[in-house]
Gaussian input, Z-matrix of N, CA and C with variables (Angstrom, degrees):
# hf/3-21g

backbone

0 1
 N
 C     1     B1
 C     2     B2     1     A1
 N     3     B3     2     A2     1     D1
 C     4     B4     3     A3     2     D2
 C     5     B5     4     A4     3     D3
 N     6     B6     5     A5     4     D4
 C     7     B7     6     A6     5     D5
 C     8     B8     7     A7     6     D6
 N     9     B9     8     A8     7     D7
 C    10    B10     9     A9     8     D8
 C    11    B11    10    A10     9     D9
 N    12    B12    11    A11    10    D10
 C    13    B13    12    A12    11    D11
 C    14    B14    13    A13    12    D12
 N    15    B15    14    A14    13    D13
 C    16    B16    15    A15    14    D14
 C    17    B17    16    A16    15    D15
 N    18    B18    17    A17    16    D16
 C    19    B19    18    A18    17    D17
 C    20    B20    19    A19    18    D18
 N    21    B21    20    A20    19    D19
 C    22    B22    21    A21    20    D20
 C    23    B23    22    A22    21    D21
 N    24    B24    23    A23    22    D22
 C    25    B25    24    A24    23    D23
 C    26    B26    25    A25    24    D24
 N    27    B27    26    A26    25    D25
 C    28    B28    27    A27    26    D26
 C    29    B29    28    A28    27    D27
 N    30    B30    29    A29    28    D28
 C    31    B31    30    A30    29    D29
 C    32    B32    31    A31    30    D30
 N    33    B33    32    A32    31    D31
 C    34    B34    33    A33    32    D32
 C    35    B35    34    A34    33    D33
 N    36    B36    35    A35    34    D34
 C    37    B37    36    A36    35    D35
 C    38    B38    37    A37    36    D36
 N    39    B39    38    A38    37    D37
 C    40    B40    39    A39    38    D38
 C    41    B41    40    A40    39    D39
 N    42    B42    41    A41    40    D40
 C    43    B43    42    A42    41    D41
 C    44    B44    43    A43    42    D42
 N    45    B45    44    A44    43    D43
 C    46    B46    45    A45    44    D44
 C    47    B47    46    A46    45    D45
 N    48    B48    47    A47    46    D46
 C    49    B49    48    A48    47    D47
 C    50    B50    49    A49    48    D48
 N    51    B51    50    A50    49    D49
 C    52    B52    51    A51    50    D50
 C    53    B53    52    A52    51    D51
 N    54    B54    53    A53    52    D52
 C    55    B55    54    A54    53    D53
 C    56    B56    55    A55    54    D54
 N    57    B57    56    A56    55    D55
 C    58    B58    57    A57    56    D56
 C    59    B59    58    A58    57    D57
 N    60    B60    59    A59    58    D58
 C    61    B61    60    A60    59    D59
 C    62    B62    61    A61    60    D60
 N    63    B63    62    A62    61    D61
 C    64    B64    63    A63    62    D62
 C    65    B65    64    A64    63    D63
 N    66    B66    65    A65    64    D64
 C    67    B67    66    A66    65    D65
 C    68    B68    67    A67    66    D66
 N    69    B69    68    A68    67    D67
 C    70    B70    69    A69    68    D68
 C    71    B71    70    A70    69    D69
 N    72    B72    71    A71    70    D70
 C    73    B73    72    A72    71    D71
 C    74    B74    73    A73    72    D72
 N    75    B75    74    A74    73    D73
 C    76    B76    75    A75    74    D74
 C    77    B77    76    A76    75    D75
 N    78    B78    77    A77    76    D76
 C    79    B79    78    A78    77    D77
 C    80    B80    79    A79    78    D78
 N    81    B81    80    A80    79    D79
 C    82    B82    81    A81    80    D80
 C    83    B83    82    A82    81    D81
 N    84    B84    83    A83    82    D82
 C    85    B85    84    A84    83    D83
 C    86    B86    85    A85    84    D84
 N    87    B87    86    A86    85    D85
 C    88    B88    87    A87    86    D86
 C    89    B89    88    A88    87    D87
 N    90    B90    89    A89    88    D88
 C    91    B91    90    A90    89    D89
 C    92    B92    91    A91    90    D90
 N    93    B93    92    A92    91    D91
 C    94    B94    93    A93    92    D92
 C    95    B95    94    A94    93    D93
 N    96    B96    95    A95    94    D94
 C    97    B97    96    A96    95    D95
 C    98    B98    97    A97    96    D96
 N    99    B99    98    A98    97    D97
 C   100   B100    99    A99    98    D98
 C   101   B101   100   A100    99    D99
 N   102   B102   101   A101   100   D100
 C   103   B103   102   A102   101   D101
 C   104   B104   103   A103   102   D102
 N   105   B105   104   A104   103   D103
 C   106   B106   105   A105   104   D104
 C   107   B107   106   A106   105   D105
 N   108   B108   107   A107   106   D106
 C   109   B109   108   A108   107   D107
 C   110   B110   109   A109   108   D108
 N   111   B111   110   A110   109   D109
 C   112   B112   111   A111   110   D110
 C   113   B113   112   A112   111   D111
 N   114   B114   113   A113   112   D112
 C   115   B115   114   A114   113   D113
 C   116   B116   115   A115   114   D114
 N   117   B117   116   A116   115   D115
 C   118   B118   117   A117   116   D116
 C   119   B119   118   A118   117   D117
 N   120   B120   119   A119   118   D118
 C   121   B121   120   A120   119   D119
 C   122   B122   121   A121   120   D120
 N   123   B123   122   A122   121   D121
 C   124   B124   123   A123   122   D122
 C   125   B125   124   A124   123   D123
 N   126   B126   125   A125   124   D124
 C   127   B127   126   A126   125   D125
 C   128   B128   127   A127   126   D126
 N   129   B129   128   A128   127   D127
 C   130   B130   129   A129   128   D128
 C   131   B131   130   A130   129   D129
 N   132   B132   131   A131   130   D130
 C   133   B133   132   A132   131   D131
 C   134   B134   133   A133   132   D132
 N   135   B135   134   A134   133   D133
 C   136   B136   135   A135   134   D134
 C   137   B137   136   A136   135   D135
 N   138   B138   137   A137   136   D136
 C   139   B139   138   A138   137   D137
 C   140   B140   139   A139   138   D138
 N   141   B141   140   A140   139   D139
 C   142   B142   141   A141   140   D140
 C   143   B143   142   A142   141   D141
 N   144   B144   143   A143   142   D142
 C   145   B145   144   A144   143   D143
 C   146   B146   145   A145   144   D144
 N   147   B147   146   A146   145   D145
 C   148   B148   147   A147   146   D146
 C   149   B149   148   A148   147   D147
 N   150   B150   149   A149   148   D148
 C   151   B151   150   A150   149   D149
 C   152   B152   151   A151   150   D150
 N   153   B153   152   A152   151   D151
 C   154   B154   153   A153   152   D152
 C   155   B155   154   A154   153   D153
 N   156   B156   155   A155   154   D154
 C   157   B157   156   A156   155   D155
 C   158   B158   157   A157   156   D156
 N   159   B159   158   A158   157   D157
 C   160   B160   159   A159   158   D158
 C   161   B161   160   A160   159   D159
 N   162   B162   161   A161   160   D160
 C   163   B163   162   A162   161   D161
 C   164   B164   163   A163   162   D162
 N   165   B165   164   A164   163   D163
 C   166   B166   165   A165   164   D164
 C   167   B167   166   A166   165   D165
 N   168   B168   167   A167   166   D166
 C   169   B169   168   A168   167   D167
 C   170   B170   169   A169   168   D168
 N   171   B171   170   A170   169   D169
 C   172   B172   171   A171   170   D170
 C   173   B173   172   A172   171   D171
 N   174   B174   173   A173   172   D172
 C   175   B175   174   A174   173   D173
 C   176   B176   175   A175   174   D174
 N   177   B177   176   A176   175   D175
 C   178   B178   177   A177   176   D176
 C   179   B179   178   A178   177   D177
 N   180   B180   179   A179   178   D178
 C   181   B181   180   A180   179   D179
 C   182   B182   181   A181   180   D180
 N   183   B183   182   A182   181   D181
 C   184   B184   183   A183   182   D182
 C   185   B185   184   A184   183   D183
 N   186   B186   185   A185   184   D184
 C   187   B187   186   A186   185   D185
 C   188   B188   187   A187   186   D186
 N   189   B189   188   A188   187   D187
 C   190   B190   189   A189   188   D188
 C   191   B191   190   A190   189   D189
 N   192   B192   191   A191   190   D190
 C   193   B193   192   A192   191   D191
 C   194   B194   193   A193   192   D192
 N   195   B195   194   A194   193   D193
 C   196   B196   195   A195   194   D194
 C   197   B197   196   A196   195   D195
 N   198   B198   197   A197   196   D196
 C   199   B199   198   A198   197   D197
 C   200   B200   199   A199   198   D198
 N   201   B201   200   A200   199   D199
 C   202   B202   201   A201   200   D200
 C   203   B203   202   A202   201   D201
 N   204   B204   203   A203   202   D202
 C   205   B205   204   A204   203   D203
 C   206   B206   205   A205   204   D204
 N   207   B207   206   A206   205   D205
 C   208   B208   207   A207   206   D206
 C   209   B209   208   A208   207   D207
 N   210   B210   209   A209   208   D208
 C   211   B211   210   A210   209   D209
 C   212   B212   211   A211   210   D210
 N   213   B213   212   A212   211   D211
 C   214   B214   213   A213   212   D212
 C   215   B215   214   A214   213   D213
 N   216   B216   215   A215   214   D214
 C   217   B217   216   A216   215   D215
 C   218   B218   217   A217   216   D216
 N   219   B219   218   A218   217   D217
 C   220   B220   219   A219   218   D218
 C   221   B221   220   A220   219   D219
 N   222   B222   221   A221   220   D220
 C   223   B223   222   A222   221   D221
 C   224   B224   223   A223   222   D222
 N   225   B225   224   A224   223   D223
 C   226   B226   225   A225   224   D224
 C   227   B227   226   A226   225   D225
 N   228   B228   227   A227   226   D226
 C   229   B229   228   A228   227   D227
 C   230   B230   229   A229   228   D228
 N   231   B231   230   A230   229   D229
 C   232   B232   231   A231   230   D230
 C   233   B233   232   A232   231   D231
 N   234   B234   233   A233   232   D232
 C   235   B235   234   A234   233   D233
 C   236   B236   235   A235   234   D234
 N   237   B237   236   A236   235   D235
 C   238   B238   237   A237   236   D236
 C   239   B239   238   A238   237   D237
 N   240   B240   239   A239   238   D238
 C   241   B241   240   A240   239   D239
 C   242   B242   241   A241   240   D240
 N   243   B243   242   A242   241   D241
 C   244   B244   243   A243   242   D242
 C   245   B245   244   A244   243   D243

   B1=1.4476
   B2=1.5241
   B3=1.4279
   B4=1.3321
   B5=1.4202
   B6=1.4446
   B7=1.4043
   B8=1.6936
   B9=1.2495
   B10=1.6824
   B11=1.7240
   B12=1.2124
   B13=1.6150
   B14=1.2646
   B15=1.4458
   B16=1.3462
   B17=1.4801
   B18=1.5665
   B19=1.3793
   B20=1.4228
   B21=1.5708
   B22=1.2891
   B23=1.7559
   B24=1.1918
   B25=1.5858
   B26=1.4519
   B27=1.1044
   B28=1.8307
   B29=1.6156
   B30=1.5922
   B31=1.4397
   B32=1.2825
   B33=1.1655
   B34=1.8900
   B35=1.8708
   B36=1.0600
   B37=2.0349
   B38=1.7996
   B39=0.7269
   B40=1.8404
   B41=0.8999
   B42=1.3742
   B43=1.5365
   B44=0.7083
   B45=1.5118
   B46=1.7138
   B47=1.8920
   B48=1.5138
   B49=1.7321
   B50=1.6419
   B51=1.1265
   B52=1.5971
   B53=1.1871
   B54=1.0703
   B55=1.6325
   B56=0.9726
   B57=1.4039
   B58=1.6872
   B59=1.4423
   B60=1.5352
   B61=1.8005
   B62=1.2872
   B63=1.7885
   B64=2.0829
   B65=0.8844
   B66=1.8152
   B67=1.3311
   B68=1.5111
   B69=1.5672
   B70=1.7364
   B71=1.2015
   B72=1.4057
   B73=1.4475
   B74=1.6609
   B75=1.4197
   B76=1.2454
   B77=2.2949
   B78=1.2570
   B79=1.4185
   B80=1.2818
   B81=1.1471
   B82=1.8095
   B83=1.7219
   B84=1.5351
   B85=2.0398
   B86=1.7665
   B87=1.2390
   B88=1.0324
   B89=1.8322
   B90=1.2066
   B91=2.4312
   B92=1.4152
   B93=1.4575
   B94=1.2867
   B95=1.7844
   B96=1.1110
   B97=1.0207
   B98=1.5779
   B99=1.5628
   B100=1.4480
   B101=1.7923
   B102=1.4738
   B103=1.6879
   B104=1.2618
   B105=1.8868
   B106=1.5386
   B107=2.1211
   B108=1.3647
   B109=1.3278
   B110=1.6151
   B111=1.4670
   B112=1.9532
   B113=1.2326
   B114=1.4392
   B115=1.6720
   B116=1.6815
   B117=1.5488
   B118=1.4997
   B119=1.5549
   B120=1.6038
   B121=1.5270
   B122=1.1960
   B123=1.7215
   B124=1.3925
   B125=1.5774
   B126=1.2596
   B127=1.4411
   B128=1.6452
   B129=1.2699
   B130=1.7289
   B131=1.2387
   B132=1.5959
   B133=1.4595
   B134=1.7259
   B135=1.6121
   B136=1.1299
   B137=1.4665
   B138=1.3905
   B139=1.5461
   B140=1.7675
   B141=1.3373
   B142=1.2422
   B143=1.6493
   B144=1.6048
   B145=1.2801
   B146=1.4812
   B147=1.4956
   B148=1.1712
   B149=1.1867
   B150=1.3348
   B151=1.5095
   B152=1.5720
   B153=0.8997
   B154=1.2931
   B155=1.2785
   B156=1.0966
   B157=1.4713
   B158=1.9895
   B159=1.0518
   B160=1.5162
   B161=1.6076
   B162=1.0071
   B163=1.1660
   B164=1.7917
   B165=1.1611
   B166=1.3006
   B167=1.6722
   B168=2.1593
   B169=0.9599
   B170=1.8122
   B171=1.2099
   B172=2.0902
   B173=1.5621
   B174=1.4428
   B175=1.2555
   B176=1.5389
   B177=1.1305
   B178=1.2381
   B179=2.0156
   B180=1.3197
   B181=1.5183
   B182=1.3754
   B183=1.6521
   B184=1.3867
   B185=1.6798
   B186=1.7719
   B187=1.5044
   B188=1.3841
   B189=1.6752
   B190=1.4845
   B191=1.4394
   B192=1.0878
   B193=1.6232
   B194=1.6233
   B195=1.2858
   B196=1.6741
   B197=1.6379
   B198=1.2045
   B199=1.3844
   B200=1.7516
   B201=1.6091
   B202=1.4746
   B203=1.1587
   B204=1.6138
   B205=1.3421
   B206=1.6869
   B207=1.2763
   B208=1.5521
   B209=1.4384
   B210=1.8278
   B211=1.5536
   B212=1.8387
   B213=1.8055
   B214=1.1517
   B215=2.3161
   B216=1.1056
   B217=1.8838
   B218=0.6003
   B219=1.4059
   B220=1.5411
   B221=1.4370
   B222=1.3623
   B223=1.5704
   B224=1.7777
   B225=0.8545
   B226=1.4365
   B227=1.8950
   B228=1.6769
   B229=1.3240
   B230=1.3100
   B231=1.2382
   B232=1.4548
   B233=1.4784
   B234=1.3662
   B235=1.6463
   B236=1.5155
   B237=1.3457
   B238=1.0632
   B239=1.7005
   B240=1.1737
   B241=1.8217
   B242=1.8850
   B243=1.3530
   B244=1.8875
   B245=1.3765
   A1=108.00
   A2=111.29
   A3=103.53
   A4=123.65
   A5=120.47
   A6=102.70
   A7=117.72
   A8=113.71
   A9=101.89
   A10=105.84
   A11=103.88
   A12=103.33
   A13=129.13
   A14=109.81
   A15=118.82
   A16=125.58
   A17=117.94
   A18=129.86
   A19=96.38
   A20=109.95
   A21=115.73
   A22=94.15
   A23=112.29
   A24=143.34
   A25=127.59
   A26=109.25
   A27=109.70
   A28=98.25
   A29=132.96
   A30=123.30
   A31=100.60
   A32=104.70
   A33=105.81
   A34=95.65
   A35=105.29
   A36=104.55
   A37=105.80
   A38=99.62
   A39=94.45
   A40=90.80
   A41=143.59
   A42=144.33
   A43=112.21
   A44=158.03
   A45=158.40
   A46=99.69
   A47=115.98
   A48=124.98
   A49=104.37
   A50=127.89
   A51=104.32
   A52=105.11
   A53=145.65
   A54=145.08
   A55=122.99
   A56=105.83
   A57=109.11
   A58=108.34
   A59=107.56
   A60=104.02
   A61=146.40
   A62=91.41
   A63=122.86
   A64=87.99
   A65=122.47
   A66=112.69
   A67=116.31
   A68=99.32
   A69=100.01
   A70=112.23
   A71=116.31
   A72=136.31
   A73=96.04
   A74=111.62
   A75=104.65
   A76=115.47
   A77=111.86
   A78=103.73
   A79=92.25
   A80=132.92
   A81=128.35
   A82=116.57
   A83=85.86
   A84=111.93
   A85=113.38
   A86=89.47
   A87=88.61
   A88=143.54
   A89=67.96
   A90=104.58
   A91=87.50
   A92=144.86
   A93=138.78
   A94=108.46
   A95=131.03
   A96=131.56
   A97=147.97
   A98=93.95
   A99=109.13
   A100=101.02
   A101=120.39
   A102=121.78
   A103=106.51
   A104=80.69
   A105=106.28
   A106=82.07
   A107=96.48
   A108=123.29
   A109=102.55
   A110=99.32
   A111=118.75
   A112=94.00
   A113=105.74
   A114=110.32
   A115=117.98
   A116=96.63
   A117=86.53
   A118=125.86
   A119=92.89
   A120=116.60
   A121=120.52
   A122=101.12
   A123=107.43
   A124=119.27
   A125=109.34
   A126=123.40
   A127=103.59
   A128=107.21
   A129=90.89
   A130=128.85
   A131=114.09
   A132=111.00
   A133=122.77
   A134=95.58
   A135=99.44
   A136=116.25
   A137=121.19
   A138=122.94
   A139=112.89
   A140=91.17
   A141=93.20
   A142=121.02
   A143=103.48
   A144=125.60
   A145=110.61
   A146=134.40
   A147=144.12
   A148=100.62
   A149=118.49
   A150=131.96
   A151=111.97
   A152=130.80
   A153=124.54
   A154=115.47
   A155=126.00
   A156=148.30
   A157=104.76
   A158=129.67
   A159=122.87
   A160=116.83
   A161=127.22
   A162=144.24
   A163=109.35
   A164=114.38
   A165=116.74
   A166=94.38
   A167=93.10
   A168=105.19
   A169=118.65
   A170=91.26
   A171=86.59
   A172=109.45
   A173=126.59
   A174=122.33
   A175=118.13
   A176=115.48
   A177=131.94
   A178=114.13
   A179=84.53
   A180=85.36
   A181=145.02
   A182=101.51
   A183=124.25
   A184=125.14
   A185=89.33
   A186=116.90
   A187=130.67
   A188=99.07
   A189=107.88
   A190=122.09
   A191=113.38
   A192=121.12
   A193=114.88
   A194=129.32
   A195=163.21
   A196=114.77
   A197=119.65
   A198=116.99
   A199=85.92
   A200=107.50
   A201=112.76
   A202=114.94
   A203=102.55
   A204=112.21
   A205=107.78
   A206=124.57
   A207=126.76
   A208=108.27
   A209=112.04
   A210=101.75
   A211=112.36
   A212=97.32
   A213=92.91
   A214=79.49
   A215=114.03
   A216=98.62
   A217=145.36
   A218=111.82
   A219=132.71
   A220=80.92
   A221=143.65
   A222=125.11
   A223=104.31
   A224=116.71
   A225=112.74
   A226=113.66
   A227=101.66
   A228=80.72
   A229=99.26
   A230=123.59
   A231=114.33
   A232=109.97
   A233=101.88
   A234=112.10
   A235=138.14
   A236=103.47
   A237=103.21
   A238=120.26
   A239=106.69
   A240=117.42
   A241=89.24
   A242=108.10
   A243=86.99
   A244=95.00
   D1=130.41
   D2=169.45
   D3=-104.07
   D4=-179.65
   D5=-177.94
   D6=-60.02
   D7=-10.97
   D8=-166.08
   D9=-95.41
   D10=-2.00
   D11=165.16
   D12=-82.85
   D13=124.13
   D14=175.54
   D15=-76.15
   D16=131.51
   D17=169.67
   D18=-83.60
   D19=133.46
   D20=164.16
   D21=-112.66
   D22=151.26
   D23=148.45
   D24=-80.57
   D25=122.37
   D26=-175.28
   D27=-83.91
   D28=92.51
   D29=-172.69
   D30=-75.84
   D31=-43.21
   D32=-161.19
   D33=-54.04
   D34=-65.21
   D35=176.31
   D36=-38.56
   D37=-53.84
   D38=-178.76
   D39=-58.90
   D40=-102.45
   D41=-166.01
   D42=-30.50
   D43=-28.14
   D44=167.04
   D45=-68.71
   D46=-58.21
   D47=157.70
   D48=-38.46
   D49=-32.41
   D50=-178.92
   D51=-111.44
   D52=-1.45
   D53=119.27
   D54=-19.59
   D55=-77.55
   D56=-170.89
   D57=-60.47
   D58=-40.51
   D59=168.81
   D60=-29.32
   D61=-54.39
   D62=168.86
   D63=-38.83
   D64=-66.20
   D65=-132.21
   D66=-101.67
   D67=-7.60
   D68=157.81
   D69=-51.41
   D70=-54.39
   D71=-159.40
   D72=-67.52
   D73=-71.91
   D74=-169.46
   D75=-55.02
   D76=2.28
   D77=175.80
   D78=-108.45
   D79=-43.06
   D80=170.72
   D81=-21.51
   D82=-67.97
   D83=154.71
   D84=-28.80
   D85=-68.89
   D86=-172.64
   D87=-61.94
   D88=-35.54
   D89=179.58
   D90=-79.66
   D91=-53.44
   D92=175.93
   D93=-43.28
   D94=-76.80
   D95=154.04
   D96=-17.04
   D97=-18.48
   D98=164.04
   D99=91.24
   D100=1.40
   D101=153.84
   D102=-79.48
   D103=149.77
   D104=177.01
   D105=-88.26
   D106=112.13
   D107=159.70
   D108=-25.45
   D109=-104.38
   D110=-175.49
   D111=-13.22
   D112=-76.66
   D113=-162.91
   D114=-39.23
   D115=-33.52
   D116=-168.84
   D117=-102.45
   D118=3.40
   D119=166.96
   D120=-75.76
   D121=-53.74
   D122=161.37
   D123=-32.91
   D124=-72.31
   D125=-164.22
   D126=-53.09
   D127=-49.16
   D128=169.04
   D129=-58.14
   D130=-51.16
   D131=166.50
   D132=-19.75
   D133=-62.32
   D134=-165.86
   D135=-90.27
   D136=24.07
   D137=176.31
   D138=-144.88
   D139=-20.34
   D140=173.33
   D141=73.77
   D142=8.51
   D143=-179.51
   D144=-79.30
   D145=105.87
   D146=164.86
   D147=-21.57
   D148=-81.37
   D149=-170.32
   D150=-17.34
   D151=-51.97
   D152=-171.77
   D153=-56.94
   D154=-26.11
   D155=-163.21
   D156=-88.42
   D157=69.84
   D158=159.69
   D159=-10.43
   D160=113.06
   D161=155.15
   D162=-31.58
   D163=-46.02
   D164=-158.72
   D165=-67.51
   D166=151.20
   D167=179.40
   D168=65.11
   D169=12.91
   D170=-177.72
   D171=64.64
   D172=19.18
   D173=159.31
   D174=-45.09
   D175=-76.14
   D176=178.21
   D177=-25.79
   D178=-78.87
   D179=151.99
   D180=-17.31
   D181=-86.11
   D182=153.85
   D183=0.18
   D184=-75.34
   D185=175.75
   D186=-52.10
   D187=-44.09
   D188=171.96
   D189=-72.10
   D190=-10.71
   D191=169.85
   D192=-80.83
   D193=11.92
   D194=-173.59
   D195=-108.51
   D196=92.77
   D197=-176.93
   D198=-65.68
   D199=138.89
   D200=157.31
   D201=-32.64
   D202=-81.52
   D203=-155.15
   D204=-59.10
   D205=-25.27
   D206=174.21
   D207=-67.22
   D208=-16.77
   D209=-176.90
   D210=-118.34
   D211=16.03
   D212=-175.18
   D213=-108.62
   D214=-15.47
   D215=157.15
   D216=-69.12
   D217=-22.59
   D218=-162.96
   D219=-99.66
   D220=-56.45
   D221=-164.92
   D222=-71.86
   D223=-14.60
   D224=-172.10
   D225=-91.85
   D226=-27.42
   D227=177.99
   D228=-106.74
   D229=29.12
   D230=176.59
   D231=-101.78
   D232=-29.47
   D233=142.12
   D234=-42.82
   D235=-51.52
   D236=176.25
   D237=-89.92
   D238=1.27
   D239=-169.60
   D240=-97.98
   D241=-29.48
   D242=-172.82
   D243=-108.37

């Protein structure tokens, strides 16, 4: 490689990798706790209500640093890609 070659970075893949991460983490949180996870992911998704989200472990947190709509694409084409 010489100096005039450019490294590109795949951002969008990283950013989809720290997505899917939150939300490992944040159902880990959650299933630890004795929630049915889905259910309570779901329910935030679709209300946008913190609450659903367990505190424990900085879940709560975590999540809110997740534009919805960036985490309702990322679950949908990751759906549809596997």
């Amino acid at each position: 490689m010489t100096s005039k070659d450019t490294i590109t970075f795949p951002i969008q893949d990283d950013h989809e990798a720290e997505i899917k991460a939150t939300l490992t983490a944040v159902y880990d949180a959650l299933r630890e706790k004795g929630y049915n996870p889905i259910n309570q992911i779901v329910g935030y998704i679709l209300s946008e209500d913190p609450t659903y989200i367990t505190n424990h472990n900085g879940a709560r947190a975590r999540i809110a640093k997740i534009d919805r709509d960036e985490l309702l694409q990322t679950l949908v084409k990751s759906y549809l890609d596997n």
